[in-house]
C-alpha positions as CSV (number, residue, x, y, z in Angstrom):
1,X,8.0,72.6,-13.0
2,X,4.7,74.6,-12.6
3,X,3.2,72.5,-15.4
4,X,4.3,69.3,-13.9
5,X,2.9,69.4,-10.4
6,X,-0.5,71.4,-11.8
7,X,-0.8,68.1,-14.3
8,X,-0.1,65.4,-11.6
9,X,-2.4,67.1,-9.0
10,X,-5.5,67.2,-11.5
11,X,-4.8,63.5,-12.2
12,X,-5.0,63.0,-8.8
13,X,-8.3,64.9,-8.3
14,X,-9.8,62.6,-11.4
15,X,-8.9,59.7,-9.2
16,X,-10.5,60.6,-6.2
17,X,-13.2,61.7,-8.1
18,X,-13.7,58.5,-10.0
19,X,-13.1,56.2,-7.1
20,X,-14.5,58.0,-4.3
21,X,-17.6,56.2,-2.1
22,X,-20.9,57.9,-1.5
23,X,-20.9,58.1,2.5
24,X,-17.2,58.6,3.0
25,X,-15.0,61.4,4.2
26,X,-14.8,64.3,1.3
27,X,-11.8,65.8,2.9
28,X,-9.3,64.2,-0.1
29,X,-11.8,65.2,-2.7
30,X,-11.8,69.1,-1.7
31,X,-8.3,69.0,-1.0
32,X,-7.6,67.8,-4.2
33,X,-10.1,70.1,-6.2
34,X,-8.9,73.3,-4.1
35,X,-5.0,72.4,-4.9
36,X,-5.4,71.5,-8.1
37,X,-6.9,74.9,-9.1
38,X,-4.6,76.9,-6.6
39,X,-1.8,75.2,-8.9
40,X,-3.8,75.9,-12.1
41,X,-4.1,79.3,-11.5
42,X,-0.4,79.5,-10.9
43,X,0.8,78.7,-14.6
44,X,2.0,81.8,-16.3
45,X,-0.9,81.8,-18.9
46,X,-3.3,81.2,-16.7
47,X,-2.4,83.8,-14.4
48,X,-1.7,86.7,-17.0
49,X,-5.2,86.0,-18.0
50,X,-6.7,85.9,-14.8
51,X,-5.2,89.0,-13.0
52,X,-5.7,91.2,-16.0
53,X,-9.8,90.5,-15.4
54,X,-9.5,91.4,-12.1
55,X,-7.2,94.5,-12.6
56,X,-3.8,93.2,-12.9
57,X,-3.0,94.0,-9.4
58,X,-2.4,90.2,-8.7
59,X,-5.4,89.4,-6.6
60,X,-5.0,86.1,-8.6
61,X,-1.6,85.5,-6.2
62,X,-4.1,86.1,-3.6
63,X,-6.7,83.9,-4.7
64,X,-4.5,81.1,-5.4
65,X,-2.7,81.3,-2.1
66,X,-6.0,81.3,0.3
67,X,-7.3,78.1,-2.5
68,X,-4.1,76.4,-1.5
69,X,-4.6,76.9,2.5
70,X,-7.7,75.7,2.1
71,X,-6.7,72.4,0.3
72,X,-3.9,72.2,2.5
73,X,-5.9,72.1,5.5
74,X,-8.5,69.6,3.8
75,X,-5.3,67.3,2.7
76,X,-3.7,67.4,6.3
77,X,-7.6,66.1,7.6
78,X,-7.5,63.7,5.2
79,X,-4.4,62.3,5.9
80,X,-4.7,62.5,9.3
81,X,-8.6,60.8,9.3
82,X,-6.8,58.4,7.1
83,X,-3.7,57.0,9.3
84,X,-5.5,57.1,12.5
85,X,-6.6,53.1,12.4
86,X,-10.0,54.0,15.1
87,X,-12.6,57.0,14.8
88,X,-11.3,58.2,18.3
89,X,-8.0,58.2,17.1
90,X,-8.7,60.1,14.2
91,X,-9.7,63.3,16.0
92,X,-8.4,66.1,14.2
93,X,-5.5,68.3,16.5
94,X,-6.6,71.6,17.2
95,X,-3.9,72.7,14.6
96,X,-5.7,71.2,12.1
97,X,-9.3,73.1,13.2
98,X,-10.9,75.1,11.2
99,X,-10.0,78.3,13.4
100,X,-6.6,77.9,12.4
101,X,-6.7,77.9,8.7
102,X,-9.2,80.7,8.9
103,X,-6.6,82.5,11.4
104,X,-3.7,82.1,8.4
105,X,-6.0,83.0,5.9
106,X,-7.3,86.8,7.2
107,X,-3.4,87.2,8.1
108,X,-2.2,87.0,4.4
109,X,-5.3,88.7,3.1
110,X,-4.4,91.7,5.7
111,X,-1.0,91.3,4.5
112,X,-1.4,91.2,0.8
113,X,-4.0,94.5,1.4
114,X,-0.4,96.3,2.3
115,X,2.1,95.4,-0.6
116,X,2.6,97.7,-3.1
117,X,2.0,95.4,-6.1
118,X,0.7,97.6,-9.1
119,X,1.4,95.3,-12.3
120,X,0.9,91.9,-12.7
121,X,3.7,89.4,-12.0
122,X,3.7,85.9,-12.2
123,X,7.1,86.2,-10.4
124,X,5.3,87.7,-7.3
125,X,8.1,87.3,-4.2
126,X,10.5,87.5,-6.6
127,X,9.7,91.0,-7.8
128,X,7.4,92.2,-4.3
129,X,9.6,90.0,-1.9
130,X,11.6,92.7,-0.3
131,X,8.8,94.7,0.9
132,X,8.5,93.6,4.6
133,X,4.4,92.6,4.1
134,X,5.3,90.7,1.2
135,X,7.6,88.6,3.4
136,X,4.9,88.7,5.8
137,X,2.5,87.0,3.4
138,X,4.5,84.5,2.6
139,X,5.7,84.0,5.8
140,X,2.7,83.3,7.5
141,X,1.4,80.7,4.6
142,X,4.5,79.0,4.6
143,X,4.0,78.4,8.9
144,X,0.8,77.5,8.2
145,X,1.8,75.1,5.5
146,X,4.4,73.4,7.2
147,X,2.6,73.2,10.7
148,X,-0.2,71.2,9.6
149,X,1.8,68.8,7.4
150,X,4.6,68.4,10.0
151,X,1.2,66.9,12.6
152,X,0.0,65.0,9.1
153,X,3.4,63.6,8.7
154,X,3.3,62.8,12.5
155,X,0.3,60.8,12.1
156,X,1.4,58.7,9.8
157,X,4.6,57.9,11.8
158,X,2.9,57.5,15.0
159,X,0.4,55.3,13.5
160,X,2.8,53.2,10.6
161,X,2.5,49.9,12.7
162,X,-1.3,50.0,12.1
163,X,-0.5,49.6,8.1
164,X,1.9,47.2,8.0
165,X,0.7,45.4,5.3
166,X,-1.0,45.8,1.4
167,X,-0.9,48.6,-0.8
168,X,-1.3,50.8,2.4
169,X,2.8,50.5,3.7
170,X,3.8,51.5,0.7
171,X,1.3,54.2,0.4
172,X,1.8,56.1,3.7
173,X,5.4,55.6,3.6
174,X,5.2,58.0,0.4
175,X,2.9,60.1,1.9
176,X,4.7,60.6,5.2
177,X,8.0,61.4,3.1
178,X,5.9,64.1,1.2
179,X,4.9,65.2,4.3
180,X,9.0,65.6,5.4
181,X,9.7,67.1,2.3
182,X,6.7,69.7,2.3
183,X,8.4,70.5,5.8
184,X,12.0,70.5,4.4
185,X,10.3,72.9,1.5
186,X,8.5,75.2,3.7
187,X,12.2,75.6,5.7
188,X,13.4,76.4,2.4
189,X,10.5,79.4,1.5
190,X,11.1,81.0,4.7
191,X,14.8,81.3,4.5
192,X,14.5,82.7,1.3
193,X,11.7,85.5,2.1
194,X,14.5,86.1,5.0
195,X,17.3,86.6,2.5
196,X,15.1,88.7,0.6
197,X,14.7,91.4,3.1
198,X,18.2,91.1,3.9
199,X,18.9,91.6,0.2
200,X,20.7,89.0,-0.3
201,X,19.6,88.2,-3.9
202,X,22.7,86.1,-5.1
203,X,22.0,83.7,-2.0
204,X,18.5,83.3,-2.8
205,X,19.1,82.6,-6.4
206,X,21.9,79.9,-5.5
207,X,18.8,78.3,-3.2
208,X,15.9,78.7,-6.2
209,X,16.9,74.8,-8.2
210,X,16.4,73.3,-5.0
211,X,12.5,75.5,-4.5
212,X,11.8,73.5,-7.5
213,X,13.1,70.0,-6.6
214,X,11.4,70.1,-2.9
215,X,7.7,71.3,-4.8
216,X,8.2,68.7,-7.4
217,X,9.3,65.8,-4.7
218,X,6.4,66.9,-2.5
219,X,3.8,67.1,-4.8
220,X,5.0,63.6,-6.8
221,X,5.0,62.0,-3.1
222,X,2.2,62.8,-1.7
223,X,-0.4,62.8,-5.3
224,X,1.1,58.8,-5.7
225,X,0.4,57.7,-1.7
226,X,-2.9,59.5,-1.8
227,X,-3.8,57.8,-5.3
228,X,-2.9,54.2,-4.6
229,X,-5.2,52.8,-1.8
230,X,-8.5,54.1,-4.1
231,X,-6.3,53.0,-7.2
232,X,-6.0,49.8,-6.1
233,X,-9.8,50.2,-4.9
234,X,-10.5,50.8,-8.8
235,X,-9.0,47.7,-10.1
236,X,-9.6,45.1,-7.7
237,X,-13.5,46.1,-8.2
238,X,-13.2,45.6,-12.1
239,X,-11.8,42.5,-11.3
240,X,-14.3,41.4,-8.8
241,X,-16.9,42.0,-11.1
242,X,-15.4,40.1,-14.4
243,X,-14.9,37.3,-12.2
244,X,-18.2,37.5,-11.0
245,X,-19.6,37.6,-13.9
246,X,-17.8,34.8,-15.4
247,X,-19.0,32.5,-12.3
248,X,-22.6,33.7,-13.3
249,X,-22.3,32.5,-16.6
250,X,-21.6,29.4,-15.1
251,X,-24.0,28.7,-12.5
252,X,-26.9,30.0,-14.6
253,X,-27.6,26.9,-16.5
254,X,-27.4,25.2,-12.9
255,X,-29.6,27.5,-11.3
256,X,-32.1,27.3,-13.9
257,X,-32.3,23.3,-13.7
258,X,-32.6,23.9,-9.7
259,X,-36.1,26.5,-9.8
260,X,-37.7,24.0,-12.4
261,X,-41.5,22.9,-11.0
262,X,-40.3,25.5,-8.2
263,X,-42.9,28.4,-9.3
264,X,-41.8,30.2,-5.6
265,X,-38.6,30.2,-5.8
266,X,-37.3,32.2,-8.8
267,X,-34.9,35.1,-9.6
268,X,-36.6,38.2,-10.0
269,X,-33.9,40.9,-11.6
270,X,-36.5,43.8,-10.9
271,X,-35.7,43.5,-7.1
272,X,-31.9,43.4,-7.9
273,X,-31.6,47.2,-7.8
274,X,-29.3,48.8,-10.2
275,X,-25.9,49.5,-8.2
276,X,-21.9,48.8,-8.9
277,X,-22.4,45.3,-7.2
278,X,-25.3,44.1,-9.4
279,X,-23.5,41.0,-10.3
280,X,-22.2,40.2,-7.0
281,X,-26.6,40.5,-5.6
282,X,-27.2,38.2,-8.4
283,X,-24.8,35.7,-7.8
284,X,-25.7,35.2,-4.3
285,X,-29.6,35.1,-4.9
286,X,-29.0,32.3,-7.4
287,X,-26.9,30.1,-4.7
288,X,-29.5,30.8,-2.3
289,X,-32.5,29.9,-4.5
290,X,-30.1,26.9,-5.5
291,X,-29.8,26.1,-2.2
292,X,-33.4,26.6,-1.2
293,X,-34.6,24.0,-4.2
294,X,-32.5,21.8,-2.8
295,X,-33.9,21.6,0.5
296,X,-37.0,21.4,-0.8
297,X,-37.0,19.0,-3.3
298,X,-34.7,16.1,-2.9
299,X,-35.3,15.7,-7.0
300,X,-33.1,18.5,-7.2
301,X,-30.1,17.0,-6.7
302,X,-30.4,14.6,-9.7
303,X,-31.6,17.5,-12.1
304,X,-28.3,19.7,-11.8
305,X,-25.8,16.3,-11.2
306,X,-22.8,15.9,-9.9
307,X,-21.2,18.7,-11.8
308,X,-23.6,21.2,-10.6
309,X,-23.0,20.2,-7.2
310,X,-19.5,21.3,-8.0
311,X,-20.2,24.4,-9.8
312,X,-22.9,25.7,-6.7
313,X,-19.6,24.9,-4.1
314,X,-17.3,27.1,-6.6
315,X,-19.8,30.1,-6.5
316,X,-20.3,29.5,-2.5
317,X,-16.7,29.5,-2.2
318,X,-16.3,32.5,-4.3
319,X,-19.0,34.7,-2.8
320,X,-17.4,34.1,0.8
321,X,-14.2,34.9,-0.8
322,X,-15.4,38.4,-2.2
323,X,-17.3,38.8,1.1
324,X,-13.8,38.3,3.3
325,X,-11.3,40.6,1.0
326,X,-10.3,43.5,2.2
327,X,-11.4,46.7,0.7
């Protein structure tokens, strides 16, 4: 299970990554990174190796635990940011300010300082769990946790009438379910830390399958309605830009029948900076130097015919089209 929610997380993280936007929010990006490796860290391998660098006294539990608060509060931003359909709406609660992750944070560290954990165990609350701090630790992660992704999941329900259509319905209705079931999860995390101390051990192993389901159903929810709106970002630019460079291909011949005798009016591709939407800048200085020849010399009209009357309308047509699509 470990392996499975570390592996979709880091594919989510090299989606962001490859389809994030200079000038936008980084919240998603960090939340993603800081998960991804509080998960990593988690795998039995990886955590063996770890903790015996730093002493095999499981400061790797530690570390992995504050990574995951920090994501967590990054994620319930993002999401949050995200919903809210206007900037003033997206004002982040005070439960999702920094003070409060920082608050959680120094509380498990204090915590943790307290347990008596001498060997390394990559079955920390399983092994540690019945020592009052332990539960204490986990506890106050866990209230965290579910706090901030109850108000995420809160946002998305307040604010589902906003998205109503696209990619975007589908994609917070599976992120406000992840939200429910990282709530229904972190119900589940405190009940067993209670049963724990209570030493109640053939309870809490009756309750363990259904630890697993919850992380897997969160993590699977909330990685694919994070991933499709930039997804879908991803492939509607590839196709924006084979379909505009098909409609170059075809107006070239046009446009270069249009500038001839027309020394002042010519494409210059060292002015067309390099950038993702190259094509797209070419494309509409050619229709505008098209249309420019044409209003300055009525001969114009006769060079590029009938049929490249037709072809200058397409590209119009096609550049307004890219221009109006929704991003």
């Amino acid at each position: 299970m470990e392996a499975f929610v570390a592996t979709i997380m880091v594919l989510l993280t090299l989606i962001v990554v490859a389809t994030r936007r200079q000038g936008k929010d980084t919240s998603i990006l960090w939340a993603a990174v800081l998960i991804s490796l509080s998960l990593v860290l988690n795998l039995n391998h990886v955590y063996i190796y770890v903790d015996e660098k730093f002493g095999g006294r499981n400061y790797t539990d530690l570390g992995a635990n504050l990574l995951l608060l920090v994501g967590i509060y990054f994620l319930a931003r993002a999401i949050h940011r995200a919903a809210s359909p206007t900037p003033a709406d997206g004002s982040s609660p005070r439960l999702l300010g920094k003070s409060s992750v920082v608050l959680a944070a120094t509380l498990a560290a204090t915590f943790f300082a307290l347990i008596d954990a001498p060997a390394t165990s990559t079955t920390f609350m399983r092994d540690y769990g019945a020592q009052p701090f332990a539960a204490l630790y986990s506890m106050v992660q866990y209230v965290y946790i579910g706090s901030v992704m109850a108000t995420a999941g809160y946002t998305c329900l307040k604010f589902r009438k906003s998205w109503s259509t696209g990619v975007y319905t589908l994609a917070f209705a599976l992120i406000g379910s992840g939200c429910a079931s990282a709530v229904l999860l972190v119900i589940q995390v405190l009940m067993l830390d209670v049963l724990h101390l209570l030493g109640q051990l053939q309870l809490m192993s009756s309750l363990d399958s259904l630890y697993g389901a919850l992380n897997s159903a969160t993590f699977a929810l909330l990685c694919t309605g994070l991933a499709l709106p930039p997804a879908r970002r991803r492939i509607l630019g590839l196709r924006d830009v084979t379909e505009t460079n098909s409609v170059l291909r075809t107006l070239e011949p046009v446009w270069a029948k249009a500038i001839r005798g027309n020394r002042g009016v010519t494409l210059d591709l060292r002015v067309v900076p390099d950038h993702p939407e190259k094509p797209r800048r070419k494309l509409h200085r050619m229709v505008v130097e098209i249309q420019d020849s044409l209003a300055r010399d009525p001969s114009t009209a006769n060079r590029i015919g009938t049929d490249g009357m037709d072809k200058l309308s397409t590209a119009a047509e096609f550049l307004e089209g890219l221009t109006c699509r929704p991003k």
